[in-house]
N, C-alpha and C positions, 0 to 999 in steps of 0.2 A: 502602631505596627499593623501591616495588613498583610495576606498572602497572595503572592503569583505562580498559579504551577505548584502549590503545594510549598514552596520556600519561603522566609520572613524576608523582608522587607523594609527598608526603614524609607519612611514617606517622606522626607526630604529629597532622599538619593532618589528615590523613584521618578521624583516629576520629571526629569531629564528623562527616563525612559520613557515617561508617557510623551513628553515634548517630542522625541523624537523618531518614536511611533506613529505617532499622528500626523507627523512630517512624513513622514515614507509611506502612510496609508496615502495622504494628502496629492504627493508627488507623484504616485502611481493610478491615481482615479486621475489625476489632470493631465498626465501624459498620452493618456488612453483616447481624450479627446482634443487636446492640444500638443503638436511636435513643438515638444518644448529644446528639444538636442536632437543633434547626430545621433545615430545608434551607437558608437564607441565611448563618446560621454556618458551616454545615459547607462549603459550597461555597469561602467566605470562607478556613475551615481547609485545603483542598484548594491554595488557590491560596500561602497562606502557606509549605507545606512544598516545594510547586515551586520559588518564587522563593529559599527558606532553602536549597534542595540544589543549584539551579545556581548558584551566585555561591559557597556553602562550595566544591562540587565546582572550578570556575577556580581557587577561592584555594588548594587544595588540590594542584590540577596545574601550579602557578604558581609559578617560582624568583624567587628576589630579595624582600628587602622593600617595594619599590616597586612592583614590579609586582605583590604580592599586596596592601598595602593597598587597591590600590580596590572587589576584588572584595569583601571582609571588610565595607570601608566599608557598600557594597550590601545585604549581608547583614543586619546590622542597618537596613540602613534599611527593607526587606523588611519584618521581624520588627517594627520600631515599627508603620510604615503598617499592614499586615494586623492587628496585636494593635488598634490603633485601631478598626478596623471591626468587629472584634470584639466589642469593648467597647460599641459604641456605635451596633450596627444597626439596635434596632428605633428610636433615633431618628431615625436617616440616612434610614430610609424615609420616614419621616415629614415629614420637612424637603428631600424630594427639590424641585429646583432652587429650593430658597431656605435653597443650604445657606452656611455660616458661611466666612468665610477661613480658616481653616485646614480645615475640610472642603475645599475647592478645594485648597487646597496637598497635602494627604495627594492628593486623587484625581490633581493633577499628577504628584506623585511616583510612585506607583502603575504610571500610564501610560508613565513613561520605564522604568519598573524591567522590567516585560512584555516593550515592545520592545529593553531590554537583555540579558536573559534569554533574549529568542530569538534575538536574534544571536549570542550567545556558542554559541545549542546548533545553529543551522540558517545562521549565514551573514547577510549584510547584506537576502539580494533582500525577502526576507517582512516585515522590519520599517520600510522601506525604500518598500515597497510600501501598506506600512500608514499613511507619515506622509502619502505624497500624496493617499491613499484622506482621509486626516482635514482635512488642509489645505486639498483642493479645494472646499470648497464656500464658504469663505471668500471663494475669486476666483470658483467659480460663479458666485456669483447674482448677477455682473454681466457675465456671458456673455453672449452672444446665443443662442436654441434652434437644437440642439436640449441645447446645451452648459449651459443655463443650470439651478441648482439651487436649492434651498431651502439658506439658513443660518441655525442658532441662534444666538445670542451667545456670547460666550468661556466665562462664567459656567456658560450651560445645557448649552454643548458638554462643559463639562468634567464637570458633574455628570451626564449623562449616559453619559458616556464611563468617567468613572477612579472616582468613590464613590456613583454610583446603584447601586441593586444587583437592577435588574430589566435592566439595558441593558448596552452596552459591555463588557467585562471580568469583571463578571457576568453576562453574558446567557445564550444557550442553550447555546454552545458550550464553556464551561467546564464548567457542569453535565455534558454527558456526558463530558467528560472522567474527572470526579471519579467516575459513578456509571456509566461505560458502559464507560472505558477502560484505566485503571488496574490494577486487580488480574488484568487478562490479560495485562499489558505484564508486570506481573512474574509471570505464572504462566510466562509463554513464558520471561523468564530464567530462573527458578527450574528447571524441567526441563531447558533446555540446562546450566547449571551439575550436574547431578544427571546428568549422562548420559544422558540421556532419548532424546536425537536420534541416540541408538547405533543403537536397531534399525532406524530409516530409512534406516542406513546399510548398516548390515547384508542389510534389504529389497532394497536396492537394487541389493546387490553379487549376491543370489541371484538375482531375476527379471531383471534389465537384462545383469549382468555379460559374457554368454556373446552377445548379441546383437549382428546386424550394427551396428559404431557403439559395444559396449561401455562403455565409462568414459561417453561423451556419453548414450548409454540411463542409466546410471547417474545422470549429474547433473539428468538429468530427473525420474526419478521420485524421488529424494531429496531433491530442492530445493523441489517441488512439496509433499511432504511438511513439511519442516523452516522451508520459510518461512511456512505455515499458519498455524503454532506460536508464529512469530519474531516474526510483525507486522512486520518490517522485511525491505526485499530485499537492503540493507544488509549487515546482521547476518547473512542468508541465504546470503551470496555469501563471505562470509571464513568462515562454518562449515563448507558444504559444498564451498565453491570451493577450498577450502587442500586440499581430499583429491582433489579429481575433475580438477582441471584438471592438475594435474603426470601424473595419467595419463591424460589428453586426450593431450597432449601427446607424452606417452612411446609411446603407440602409433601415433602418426603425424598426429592431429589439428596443422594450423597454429596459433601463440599466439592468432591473434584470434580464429580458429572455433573454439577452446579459449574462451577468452575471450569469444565470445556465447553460446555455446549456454547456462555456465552463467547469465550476465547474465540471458538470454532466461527461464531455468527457475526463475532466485531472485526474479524479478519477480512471474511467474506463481505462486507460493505466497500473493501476497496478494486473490487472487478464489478462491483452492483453500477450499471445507468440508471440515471441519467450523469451522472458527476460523475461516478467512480474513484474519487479522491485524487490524489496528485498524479498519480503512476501514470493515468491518461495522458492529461497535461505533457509530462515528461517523454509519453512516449509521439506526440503528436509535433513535439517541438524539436525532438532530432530525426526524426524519420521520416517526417513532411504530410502524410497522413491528415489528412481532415479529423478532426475531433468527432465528426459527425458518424463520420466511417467506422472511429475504433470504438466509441459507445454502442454501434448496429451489432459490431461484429463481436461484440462484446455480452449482449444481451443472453442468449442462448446457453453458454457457459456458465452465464451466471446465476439462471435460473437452474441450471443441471448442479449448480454448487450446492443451489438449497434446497431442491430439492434430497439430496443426500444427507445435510444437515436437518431437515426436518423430519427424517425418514428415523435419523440416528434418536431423535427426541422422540420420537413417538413408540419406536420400540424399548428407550431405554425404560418410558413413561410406563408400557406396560408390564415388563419385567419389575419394575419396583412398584407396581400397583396403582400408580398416580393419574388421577383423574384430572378434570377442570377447577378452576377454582371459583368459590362460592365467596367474591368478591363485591363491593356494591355494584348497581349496575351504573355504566359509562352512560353519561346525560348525553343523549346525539345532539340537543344543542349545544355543548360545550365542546364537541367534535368539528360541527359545523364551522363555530365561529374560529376554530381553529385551524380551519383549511385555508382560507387565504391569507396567512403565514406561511404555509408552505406550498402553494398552488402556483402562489404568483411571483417567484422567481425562479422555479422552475420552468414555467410557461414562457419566460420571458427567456431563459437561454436557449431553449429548445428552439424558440420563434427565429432568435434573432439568429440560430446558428444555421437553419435551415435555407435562410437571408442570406446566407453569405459573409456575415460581419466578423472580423478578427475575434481571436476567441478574448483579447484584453477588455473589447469593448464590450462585449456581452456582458463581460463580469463586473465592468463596470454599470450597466444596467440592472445587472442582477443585483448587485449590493444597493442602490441606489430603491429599486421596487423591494424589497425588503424594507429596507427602511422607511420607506413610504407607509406599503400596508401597517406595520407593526405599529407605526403611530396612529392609523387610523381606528386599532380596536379601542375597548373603555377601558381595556388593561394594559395599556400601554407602557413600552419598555421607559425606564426613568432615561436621564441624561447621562448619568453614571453607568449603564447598564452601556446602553451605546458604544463610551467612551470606553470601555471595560473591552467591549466585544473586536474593536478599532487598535485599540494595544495588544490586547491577546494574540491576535491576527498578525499583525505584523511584527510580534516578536518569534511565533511560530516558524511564520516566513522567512525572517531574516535567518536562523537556523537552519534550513532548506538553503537558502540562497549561502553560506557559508558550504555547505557538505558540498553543495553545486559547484563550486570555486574547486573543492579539496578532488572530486573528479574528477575535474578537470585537468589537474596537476596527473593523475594516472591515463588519463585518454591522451594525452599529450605526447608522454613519455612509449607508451606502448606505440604510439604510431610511428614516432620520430625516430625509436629505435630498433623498428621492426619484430617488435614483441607480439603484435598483434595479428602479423603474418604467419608469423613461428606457431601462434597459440592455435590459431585459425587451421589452420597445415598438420599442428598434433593433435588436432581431437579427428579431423580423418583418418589419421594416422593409427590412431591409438582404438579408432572402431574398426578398423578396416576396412572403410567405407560402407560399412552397415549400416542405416539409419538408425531403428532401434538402439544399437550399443552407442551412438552418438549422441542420439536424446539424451539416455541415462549419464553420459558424461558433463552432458553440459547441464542435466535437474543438480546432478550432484554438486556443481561449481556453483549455480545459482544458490542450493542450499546452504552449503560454507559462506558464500560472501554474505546470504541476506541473512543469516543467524548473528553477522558482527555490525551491523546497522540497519539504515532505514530502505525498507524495498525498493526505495526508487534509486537510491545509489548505487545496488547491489543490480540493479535493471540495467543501468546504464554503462556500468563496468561490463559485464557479462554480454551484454549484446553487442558490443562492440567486436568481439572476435568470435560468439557463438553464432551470431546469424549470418557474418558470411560462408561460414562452415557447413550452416545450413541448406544455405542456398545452394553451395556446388554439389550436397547431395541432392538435389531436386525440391528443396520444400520452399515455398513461396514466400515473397519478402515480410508481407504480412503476419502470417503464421507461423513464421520462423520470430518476429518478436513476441507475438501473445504468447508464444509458448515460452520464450524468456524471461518475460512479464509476470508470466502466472506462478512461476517456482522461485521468481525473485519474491514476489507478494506473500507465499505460501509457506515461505525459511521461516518467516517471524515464529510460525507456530511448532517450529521442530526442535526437538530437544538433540544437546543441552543448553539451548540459552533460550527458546521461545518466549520471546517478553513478553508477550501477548498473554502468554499461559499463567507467568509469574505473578502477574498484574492481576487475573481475574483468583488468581488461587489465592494471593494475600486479601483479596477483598471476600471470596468464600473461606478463609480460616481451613484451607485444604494444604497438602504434601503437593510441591509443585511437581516434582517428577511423574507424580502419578495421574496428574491434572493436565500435562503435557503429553502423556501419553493419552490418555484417553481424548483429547482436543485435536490429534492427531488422528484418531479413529472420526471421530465427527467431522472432519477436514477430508476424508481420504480423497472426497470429490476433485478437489484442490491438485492434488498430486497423480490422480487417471484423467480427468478432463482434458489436459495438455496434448499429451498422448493421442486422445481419442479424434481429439483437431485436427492432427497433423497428417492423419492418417483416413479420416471424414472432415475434408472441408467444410462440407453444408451447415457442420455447429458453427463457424465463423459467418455465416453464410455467403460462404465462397461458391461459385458455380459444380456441379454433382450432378450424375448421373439419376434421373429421379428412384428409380427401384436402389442401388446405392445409398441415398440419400435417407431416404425411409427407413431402410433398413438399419442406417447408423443412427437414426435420431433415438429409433425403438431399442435397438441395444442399447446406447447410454445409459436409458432412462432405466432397462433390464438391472443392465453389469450394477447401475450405481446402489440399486434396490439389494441385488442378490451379494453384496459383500457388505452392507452394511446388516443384513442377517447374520454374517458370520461373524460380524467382528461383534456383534450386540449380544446376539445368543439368545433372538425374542424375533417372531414372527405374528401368528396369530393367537400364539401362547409359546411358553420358555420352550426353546431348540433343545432335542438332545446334543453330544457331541458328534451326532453321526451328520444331523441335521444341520450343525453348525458347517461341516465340514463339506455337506453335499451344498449351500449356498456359495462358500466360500469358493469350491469347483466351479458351479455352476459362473460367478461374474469374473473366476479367469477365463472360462472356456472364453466366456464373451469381449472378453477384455482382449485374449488371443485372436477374437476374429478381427477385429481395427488391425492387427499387425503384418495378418496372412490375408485376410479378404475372405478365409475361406466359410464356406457358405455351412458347410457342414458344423464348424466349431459355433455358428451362431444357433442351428437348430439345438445342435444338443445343448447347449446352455439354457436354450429356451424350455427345451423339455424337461431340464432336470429342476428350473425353477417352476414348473407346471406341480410335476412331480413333488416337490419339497412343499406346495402349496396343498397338493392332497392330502398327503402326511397332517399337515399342519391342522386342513379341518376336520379330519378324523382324530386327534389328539385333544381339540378344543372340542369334541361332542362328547368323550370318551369324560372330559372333567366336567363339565356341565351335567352329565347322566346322573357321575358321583357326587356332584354338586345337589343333586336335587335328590337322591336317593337318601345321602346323607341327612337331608334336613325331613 
């Protein structure tokens, strides 16, 4: 018996997983270089090996005959239905809504298999979510307004929904799955199984290790790194969290401030360039956006993330007395040889996307220089390791490409039945055309949907009716998504379900509410930066006024400094309450100027963080005097 994902496994059932893992890695590196289909086949193919890996993957983790026939059942039932549309697409288009009873029954089936496939990999909320999103407009359209919608018939709902193949299930959302997301889900396994996420470690332990906060410096700039890579803050928090937080911990960090800071840092890996994890991907393949574009405009943000986050570690560092750690020291040849594992596929997407080359193909380069180097060192990954990293990847994927399908089914329905208008029309509505009270309507919607799954679903849902809402208040197409993006990405870690929090508290042996809260203080970046964009282009580096522009780069980096004094209660020695509360003034004053422009709220913000700094070093001479008098 072996484990995947932390589940048992019986190694009979599994080689089918692996056979048909290696088959959808296989078929997605050679389509990237050879049109091997149409784009409606292959989309068609894309969703076939999704549904075929997660139902083999349950039947595979699944004890008892009972309990593994149903998933097996599934599986073929998968593999009919999709081999069906296979065979039979270019008539299905053809015959879209005057399709045949059994066309209706396949796109029935189809439908339940999607929202069964994502429950088995994300939870009930998303599929869940998805039947009321399809069901409501049934009872709609005998609402009264502003409730009231448009309904198709059973017939058209379904052919549009389960075996159309411009709408529902194959709509836009699956496509990038298939051609935006995929083969960086498994390039990011494929390096973490090959070792890859060593030198980050490595990095980490050389630059952060010795600093006030040590291990938490550490899980900063390593998590920030390795969740880049990971696409998941998930998968970020058990690779980095298993090494960083036992020595949180052991140097005097508390389990839960153990337990946020990494939460706080494995989140923040999914807005970090050069990758950014999937969100990107996702948002470059419905929005049309250059990947090259949303990584630029990307940058800025992301470094004002951690800066914040590192800010939060360094004051927690000194409030709890915690120094560097007197660790052995990092051999810079063992660093060295470590960089071209992670040098040279980075280099190569950067190159090739600078070139102009589809972002599929890139990643197929990128996987491909990966595995190149990693064979080239004397420690080279085994064949098993590979083969490990190759399955991991695209059962990952095919989960993504399931929740991608299960979207689809609500992007469909909100359009078709003008839900999307109505939503778009009440959040003006509901601000009354204040931008301000707009944003916070639409963080709050992001926050709900990304608390019940994974951000990139909770992005795609949400921006569908929040950005054009945005746009006819005047905010730009662009920045109307990163701001959708960043409180999609940002839910994971808000309580009450922050898995991200849950995941690092069980692994620090902490109280997850309290670990969630405080990984929300470490985060707060995450929840003002959005704001600060919309309102200062130049963080996106969108074109600004230069004295504007200045002005707002220097307040972020102000506001994000003078609220994480207040939320920590530690500057250059412990805050009184009065100190707490003149920082915590001080980064709304600043936070108020992005909202008014006004020039006044930014000085006096700035003064009173001048101010709160004098305090601070006449308090730390005042304990040093007694420090030395004392002794």
């Amino acid at each position: 018996m072996e484990t995947l994902g932390g589940r048992v496994r019986d190694n009979r059932a599994y080689i089918g997983v692996v056979i048909v893992g290696l088959a959808m890695a296989a078929y997605h590196l050679t389509s990237t270089q050879i049109l091997l289909q149409a784009a409606k086949p292959h989309i068609n193919t894309h969703l076939g090996f999704c549904l075929l890996l997660v139902f083999l993957g349950d039947f595979a983790a699944k004890k008892g005959s009972r309990r593994r026939f149903f998933p097996l059942v599934l599986a073929l039932l998968a593999l009919a239905c999709t081999g069906y549309v296979q065979l039979l697409w270019p008539v299905l288009e053809n015959r879209a809504y005057f399709n045949t009873p059994v066309d209706l029954a396949v796109g029935v089936i189809l439908i339940l298999l999607v929202l069964d496939a994502t429950r088995r990999d994300f939870g009930i909320i998303l599929p869940l979510l998805t039947l009321l999103v399809v069901l409501y407009p049934f009872v709609g359209k005998s609402f009264p307004e502003p409730f009231r919608c448009q309904a198709m018939d059973l017939d058209q709902t379904i052919s549009n929904l389960g075996i159309g193949l411009d709408n529902g299930i194959y709509g836009i959302v699956l496509p990038t799955s298939a051609n935006y997301i995929f083969l960086f889900v498994v390039f990011g396994a494929l390096l973490q199984a090959m070792g890859g996420t060593r030198f980050f470690m490595l990095l980490a332990k050389l630059v952060a290790g010795r600093m006030q906060g040590g291990p938490g410096m550490m899980a900063v700039l390593s998590s920030s790194l390795v969740g880049s890579i990971t696409g998941s803050a998930a998968a970020n928090v058990a690779i980095t969290g298993s090494f960083t937080i036992p020595l949180m911990k052991r140097v005097g960090y508390r389990p839960e401030h153990a337990a946020a800071i990494e939460a706080a840092a494995s989140n923040g890996g999914q807005i970090m360039p050069p990758i950014m994890g999937i969100v990107a991907f996702g948002m470059a393949g419905i929005t049309g956006i250059p990947y090259l574009t949303i990584i630029s405009m990307a940058l800025i943000p992301a470094l004002l993330y951690f800066w914040a986050a590192g800010l939060y570690v360094y004051f927690r560092a000194g409030q709890l007395n915690i120094s560097g750690i007197e660790e052995e020291k990092v051999s810079i040849k063992e660093l060295l040889l470590a960089v071209p594992s992670f040098v040279t596929p980075f280099v190569v997407i950067i190159v090739l996307l600078v070139k102009g080359y589809s972002v599929m193909y890139v990643a197929f380069w990128a996987i491909a220089g990966s595995v190149i180097v990693a064979h080239m060192k004397k420690d080279r990954p085994s064949f098993g390791q590979v083969l490990q990293g190759f399955v991991a990847g695209a059962r990952a994927g095919a989960g993504i490409g399931a929740s991608a399908a299960c979207v689809g089914l609500i992007m469909a329905t909100v359009t078709m039945s003008g839900l999307g208008v109505k939503l778009s029309s009440g959040i003006q509505a509901w601000s009354g055309g204040v931008l301000f009270l707009g944003l916070i309507i639409i963080a709050a919607i992001c926050v709900i949907m990304g608390c019940g799954g994974p951000s990139l679903t909770a992005y795609f849902i949400v921006s569908m009716f929040a950005t054009p809402a945005l746009m006819k208040m005047g905010v730009g197409f662009e920045q109307s998504h990163f701001f959708t993006m960043f409180f999609a990405v940002f839910a994971f870690l808000t309580p009450p379900v922050a898995l991200v929090a849950l995941i690092a508290a069980k692994l620090a042996d902490a109280s997850y509410i309290r670990s969630a809260i405080e990984a929300t203080k470490a985060a707060v970046g995450g929840f003002i930066i959005p704001f600060m964009f919309i309102y200062c282009p130049v963080l996106l580096l969108q074109p600004q006024e230069p004295v504007e522009a200045v002005i707002g780069i220097l307040g972020s980096i102000v506001c994000l400094f003078a609220l994480e004094v207040g939320f920590v209660g530690y500057y250059l020695t412990r805050c009184s309450y009065g100190e707490r509360i003149l920082g915590g003034v001080a980064g709304l004053c600043l936070f108020a100027y992005f909202l008014t422009q006004n020039y006044a709220l930014f000085i006096g913000g700035i003064c009173l963080c001048i101010f709160l700094t004098v305090l601070q070093v006449r308090k730390k001479g005042m304990v040093r005097s007694e420090a030395v008098s004392g002794e």
